[in-house]
N, C-alpha and C positions, 0 to 999 in steps of 0.2 A: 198551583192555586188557580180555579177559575173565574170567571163576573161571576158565579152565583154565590161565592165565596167576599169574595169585594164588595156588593152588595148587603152580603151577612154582615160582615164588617162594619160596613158603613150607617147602615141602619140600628145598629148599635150606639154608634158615635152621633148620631145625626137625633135621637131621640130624646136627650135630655136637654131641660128647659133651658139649662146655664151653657156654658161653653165649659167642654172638659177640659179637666186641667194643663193637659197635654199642649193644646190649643192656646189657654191662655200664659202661659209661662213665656211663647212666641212674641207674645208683646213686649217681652223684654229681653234687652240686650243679652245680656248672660243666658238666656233659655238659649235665644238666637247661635251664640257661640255654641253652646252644647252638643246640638246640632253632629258635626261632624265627627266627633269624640263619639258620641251616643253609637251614632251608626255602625263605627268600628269593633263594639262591641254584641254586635243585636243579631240575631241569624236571621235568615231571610223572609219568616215567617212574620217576624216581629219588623222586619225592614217595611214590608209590604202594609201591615198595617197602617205603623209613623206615616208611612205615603198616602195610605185613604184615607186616614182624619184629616189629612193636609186638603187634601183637596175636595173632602165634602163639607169642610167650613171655608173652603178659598175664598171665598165674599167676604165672610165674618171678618180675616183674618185683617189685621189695622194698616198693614202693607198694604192692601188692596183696596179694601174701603174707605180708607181715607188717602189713597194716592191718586185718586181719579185726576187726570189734567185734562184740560184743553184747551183751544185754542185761545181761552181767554183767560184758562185756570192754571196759570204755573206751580207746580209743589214747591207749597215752603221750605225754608232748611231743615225743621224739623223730618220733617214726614220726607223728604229725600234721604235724609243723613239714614232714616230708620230701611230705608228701600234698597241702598246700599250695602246695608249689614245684611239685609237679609238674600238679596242677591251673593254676596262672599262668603256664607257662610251654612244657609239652608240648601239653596240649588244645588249648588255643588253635587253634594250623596242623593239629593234626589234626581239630579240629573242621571248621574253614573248608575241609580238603580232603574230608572225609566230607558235607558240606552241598552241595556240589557234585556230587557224582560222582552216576551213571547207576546204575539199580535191582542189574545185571546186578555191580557193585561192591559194593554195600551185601549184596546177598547173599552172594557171595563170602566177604567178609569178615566177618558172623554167621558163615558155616556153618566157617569156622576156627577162630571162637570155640566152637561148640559140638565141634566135631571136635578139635581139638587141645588144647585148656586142659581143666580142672577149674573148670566152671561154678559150683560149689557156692561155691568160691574167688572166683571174679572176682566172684561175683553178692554175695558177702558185703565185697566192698570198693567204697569211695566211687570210685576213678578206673572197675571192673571194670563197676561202673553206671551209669557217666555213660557208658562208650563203647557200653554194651549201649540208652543212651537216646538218643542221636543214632544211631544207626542205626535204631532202630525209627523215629524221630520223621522220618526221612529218607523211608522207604518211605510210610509216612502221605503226608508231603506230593507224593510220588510218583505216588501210590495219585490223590488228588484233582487234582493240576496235569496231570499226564502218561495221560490216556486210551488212548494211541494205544500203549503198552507194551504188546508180547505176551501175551495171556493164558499161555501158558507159565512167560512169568518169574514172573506173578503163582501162580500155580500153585506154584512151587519157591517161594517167597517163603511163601505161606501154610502149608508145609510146616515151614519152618523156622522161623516163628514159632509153630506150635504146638509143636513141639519145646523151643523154647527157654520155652516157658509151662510145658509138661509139668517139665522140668527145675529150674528157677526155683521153682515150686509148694511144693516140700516145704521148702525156705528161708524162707519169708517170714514167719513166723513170728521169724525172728531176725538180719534183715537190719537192722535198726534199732540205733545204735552207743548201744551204753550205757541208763544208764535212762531214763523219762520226762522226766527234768527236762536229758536232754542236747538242746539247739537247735538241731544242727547234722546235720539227718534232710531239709532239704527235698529233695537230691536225690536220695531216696528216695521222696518222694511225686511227683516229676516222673518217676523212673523208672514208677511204678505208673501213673499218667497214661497215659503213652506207652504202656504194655503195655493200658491200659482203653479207649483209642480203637478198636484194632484189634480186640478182642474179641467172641465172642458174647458172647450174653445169659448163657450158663450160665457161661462162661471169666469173666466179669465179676461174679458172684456168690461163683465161687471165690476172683479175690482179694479182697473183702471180708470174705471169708470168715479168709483166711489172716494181714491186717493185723488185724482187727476190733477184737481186742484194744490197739492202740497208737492206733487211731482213736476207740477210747472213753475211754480213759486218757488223749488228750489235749483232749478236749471237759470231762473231770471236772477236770484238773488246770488248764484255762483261767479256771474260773469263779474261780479264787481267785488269777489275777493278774491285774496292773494294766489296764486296757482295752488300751493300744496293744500288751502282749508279749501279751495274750490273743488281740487280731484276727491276728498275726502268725503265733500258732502255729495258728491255724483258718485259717488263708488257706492255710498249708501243704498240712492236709490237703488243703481244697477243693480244689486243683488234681486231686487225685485223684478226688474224691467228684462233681468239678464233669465230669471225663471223662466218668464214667460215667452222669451224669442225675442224679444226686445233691446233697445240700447238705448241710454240718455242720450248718447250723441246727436241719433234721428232726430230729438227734439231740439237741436240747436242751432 
């Protein structure tokens, strides 16, 4: 299948006034479980699809648009408990089917995200940035296994990831749920990773740039807890600092 294929797709699913049903069954638990059972039976035609409706309603979806956090907005029980199921039980097969698929897909499917959603939205929710990091983290591996891929894709590829850096940038400042002392940020430094691999030098100064403050606030607030939650929460970072040629320790 290729983007003009994904695009068929989507413009189908992206046309009608309501949310398709498909979409909304997601807001409930039980749809949520189905999920992986679903998958096991669907050929790849039909995989492919379940994956573009996901992702050309990603904003709509109640995990996203009602999971915004920041620094001042902690997620309730509710809407965490609901971010959870849908983290153990959606991701999953759509991970395992985006780990798979061919550049000419993984593109595709960014440039819906940046084309039809409200970035600012996905990129500010936990599910919005895990699928924004297995797609990057796709191409990456892409990028170094697969040589023999068209310069062209790679061309539209590097288009769309400065786009989505471009876009992404003015957030990052407040992509981070809740305050310092919230733990549950790492994938958020696994997104910033993914986005510091592909980077230049200067794209790679920007996000340090943009995090800086939550990457010092958590070196200052480590020294005053117990050794193993302190290594914990600087290994967090480093995943990001570690992309970029960097170490937390420099900062200590």
């Amino acid at each position: 299948m290729g983007v003009s294929s994904l695009f068929e797709i989507a413009n189908v699913y992206d046309s009608a006034a309501t949310p398709h049903p498909f979409i909304s069954i997601l807001s409930h638990a039980k749809g949520k479980k189905a999920i992986p059972r679903l998958f096991r039976h669907i050929d790849e035609q039909e995989r492919i699809t379940v994956v573009t409706m996901i992702v050309v309603h990603l904003d709509g979806l109640s995990v996203v648009s009602q999971a915004i956090a920041g620094p001042e907005e902690p997620l309730n029980p509710a809407v965490r408990e609901e971010v959870e199921l849908f983290s153990a039980t959606v991701l999953p097969p759509l991970f395992a089917h985006m780990s798979d698929a061919p550049l000419n897909i993984i593109i595709g499917l960014l440039g819906l995200i940046l084309d039809r959603t409200n970035l600012h939205v996905v990129a500010r929710s936990k599910i919005g940035l895990s699928l924004l990091t297995i797609l990057i983290s796709r191409a990456e591996l892409l990028k170094q296994s697969a040589p023999e891929t068209e310069s062209a894709d790679w061309e539209q590829w590097n288009i769309l990831y400065n786009r989505l850096f471009d876009m992404v940038e003015p957030v990052l400042p407040v992509i981070f749920p809740g305050s310092i002392n919230e733990t549950d940020d790492m994938y958020i430094w696994q997104y910033l990773a993914a986005m510091g691999v592909g980077a230049s030098p200067e794209q790679q100064q920007r996000l340090v740039l943009g995090v800086k403050d939550r990457v010092m606030e958590t070196v200052t607030v480590s020294k005053a807890l117990p050794p193993d939650m302190a290594s914990a929460r600087l290994a967090n970072v480093n995943l990001f600092m570690r992309a970029i040629g960097l170490d937390v320790e420099l900062l200590g």
